[in-house]
Backbone as JSON Lines, residues from 0, in Angstrom:
{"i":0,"aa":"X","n":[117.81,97.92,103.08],"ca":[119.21,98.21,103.27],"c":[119.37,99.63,103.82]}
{"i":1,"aa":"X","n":[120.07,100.03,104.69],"ca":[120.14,101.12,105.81],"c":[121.11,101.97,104.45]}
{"i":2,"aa":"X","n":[121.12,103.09,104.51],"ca":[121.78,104.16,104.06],"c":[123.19,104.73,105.44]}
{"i":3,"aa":"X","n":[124.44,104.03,104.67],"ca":[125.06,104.68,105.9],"c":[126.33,105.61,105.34]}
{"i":4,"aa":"X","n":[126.48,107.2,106.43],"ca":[127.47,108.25,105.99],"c":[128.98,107.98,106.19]}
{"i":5,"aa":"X","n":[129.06,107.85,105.52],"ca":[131.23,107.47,105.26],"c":[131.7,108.61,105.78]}
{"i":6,"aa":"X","n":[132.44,108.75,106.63],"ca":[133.6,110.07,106.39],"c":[134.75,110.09,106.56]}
{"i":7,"aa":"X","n":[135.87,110.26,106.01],"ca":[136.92,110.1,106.03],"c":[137.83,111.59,106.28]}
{"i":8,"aa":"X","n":[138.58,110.67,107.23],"ca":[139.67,112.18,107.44],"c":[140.69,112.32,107.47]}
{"i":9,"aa":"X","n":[140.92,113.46,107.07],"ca":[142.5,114.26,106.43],"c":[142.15,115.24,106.95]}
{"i":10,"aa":"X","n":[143.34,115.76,106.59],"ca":[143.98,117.21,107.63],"c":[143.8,117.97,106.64]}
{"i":11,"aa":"X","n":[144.18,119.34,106.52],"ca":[144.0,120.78,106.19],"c":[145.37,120.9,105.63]}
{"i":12,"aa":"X","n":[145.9,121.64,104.87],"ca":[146.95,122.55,104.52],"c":[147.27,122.99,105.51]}
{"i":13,"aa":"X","n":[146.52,123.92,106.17],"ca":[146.93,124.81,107.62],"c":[147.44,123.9,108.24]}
{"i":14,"aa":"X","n":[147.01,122.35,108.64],"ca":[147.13,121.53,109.79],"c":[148.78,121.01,109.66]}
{"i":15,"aa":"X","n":[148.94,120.44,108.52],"ca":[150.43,119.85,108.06],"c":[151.09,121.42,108.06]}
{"i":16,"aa":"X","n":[150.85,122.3,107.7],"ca":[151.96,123.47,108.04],"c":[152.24,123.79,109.4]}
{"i":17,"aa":"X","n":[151.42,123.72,110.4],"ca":[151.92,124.21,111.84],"c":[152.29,122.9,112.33]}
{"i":18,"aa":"X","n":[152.36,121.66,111.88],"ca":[152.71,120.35,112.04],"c":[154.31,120.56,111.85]}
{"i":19,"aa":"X","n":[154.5,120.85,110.44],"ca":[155.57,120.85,109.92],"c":[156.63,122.01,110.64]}
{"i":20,"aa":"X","n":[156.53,123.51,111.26],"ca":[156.35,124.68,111.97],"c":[157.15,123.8,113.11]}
{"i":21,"aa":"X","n":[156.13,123.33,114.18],"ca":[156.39,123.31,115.32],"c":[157.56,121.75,115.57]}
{"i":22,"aa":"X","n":[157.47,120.78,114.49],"ca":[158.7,120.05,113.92],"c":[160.04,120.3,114.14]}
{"i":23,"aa":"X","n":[159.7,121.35,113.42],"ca":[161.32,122.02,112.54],"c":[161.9,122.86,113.49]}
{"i":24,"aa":"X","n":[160.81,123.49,114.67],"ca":[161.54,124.54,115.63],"c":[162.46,123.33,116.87]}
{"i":25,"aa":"X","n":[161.43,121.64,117.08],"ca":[162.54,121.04,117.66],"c":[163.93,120.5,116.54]}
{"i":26,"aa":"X","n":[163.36,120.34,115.72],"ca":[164.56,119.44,115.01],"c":[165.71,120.52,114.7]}
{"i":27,"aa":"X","n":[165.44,121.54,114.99],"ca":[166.49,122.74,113.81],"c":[167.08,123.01,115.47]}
{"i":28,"aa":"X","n":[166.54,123.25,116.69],"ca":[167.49,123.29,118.05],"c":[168.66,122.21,118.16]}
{"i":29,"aa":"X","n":[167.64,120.76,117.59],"ca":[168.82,120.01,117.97],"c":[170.09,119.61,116.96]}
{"i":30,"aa":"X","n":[169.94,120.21,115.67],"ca":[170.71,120.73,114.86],"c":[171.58,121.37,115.1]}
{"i":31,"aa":"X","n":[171.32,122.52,115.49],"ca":[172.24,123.72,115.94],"c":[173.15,123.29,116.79]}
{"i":32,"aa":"X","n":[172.42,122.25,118.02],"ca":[173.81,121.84,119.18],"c":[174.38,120.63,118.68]}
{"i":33,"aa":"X","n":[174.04,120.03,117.63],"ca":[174.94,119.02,116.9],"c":[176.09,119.9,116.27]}
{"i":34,"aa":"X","n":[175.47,121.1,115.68],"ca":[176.64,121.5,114.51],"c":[177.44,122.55,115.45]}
{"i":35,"aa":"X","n":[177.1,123.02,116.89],"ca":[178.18,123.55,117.77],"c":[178.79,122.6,118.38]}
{"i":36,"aa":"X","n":[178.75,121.36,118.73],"ca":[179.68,120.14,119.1],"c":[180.85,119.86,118.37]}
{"i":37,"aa":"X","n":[180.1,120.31,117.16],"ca":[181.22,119.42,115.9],"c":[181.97,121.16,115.29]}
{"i":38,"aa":"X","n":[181.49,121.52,115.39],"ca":[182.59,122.98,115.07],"c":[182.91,123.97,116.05]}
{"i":39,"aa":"X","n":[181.93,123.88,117.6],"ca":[182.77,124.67,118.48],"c":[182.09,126.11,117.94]}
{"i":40,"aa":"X","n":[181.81,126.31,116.74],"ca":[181.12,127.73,116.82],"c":[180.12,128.1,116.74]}
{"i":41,"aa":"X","n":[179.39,128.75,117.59],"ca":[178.27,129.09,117.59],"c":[177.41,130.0,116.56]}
{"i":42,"aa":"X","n":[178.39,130.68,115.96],"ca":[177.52,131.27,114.38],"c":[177.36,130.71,113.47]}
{"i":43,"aa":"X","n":[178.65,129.82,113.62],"ca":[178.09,128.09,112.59],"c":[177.11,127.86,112.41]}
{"i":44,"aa":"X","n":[177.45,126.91,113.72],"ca":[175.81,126.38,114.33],"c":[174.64,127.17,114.01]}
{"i":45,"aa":"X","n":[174.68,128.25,114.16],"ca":[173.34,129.16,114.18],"c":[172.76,129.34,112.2]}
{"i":46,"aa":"X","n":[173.94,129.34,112.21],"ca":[173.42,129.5,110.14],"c":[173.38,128.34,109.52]}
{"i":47,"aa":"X","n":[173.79,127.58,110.0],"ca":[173.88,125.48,109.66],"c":[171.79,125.71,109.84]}
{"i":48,"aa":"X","n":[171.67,125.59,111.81],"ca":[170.26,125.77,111.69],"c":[169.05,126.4,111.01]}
{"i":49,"aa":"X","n":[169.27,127.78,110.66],"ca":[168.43,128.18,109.71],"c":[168.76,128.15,108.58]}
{"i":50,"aa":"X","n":[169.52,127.72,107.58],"ca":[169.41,127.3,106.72],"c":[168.25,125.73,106.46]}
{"i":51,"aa":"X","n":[168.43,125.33,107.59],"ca":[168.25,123.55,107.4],"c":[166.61,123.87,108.01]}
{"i":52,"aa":"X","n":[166.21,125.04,109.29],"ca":[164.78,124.97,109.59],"c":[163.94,125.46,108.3]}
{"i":53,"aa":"X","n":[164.04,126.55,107.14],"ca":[163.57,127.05,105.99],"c":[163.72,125.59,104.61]}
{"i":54,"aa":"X","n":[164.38,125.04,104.84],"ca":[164.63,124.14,103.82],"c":[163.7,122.66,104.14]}
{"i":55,"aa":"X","n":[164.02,122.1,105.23],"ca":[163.27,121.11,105.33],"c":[161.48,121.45,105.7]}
{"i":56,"aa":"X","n":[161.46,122.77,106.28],"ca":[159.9,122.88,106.48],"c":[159.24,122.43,104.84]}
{"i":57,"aa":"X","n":[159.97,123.13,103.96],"ca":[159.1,123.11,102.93],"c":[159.35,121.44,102.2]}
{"i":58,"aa":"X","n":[160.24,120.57,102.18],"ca":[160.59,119.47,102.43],"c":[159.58,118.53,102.95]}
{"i":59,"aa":"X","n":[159.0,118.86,104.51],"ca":[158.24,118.12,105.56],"c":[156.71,118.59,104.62]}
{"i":60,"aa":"X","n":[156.89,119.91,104.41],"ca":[155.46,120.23,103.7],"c":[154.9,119.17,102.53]}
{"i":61,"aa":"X","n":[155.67,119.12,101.29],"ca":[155.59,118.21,100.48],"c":[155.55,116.74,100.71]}
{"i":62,"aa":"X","n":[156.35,116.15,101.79],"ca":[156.19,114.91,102.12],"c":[155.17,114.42,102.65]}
{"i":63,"aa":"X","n":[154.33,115.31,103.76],"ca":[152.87,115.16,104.45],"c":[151.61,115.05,103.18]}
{"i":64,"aa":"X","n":[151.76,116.13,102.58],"ca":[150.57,116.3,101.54],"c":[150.89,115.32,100.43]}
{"i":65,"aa":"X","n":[152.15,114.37,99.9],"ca":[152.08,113.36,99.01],"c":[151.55,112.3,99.9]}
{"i":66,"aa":"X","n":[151.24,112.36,101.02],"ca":[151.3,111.15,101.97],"c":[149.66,110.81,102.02]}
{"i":67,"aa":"X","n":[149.2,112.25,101.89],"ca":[147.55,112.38,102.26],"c":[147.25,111.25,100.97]}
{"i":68,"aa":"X","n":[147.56,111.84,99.88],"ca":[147.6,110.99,98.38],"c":[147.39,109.22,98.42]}
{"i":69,"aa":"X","n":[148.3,108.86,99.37],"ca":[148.55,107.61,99.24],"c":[147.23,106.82,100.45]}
{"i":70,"aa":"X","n":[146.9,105.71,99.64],"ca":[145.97,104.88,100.81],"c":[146.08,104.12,101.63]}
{"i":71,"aa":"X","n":[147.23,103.72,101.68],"ca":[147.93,102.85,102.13],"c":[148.14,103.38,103.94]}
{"i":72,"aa":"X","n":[146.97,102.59,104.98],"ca":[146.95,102.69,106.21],"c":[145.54,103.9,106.76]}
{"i":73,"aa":"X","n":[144.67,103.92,105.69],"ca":[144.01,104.96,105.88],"c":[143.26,104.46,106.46]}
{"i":74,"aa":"X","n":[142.13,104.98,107.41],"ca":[140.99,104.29,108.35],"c":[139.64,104.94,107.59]}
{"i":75,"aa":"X","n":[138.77,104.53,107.71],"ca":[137.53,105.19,107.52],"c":[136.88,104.9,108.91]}
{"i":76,"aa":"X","n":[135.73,105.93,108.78],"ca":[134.61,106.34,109.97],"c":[133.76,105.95,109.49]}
{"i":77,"aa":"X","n":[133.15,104.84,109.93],"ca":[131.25,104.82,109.72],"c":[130.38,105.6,110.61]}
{"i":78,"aa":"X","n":[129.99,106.22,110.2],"ca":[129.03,106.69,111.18],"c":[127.16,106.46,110.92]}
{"i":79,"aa":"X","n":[126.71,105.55,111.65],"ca":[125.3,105.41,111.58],"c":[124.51,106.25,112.46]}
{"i":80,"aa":"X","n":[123.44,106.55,111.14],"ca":[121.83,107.01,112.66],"c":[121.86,106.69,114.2]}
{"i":81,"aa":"X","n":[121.67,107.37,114.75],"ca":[121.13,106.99,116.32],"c":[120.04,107.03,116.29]}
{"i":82,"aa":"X","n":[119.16,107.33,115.15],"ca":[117.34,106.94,115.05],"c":[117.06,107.78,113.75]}
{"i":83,"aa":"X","n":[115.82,106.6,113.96],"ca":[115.33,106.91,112.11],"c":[114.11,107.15,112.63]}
{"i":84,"aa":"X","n":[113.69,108.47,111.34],"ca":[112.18,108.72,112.03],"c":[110.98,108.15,110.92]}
């Protein structure tokens, strides 16, 4: 029976944070021109957005890393020898 190396992969802390980062800088733009449509003011808008980019990052943070948790859709890697000596 062959001996074969499993590896399975997940991301980093670092990886889901600049995930979550570069997210929030589109979602919190298109925030901002939702909440200047609907109120016409632009300092609104502007404090609506950072309120909501600081809040959901850490939001998106927690939701990625409970996600790693769960198994549900996970793939594994087999990886075999390319020669045995």
């Amino acid at each position: 029976m062959e001996d074969k190396e499993v590896q399975v992969v997940t991301e980093s802390s670092a990886r889901s944070v600049l995930k979550g980062f570069t997210w929030r800088l589109v979602a919190t733009f298109s925030t901002i021109v939702i909440s200047y449509l609907i109120t016409g003011e632009t300092d609104t808008a502007i404090k609506i957005g950072a309120i909501e980019f600081f809040a959901k990052i850490a939001v998106y943070y927690l939701h990625e890393r409970m996600w790693l948790r769960i198994p549900f859709g996970k793939n594994t890697v087999v990886k075999t020898p390319e020669f045995e000596i």
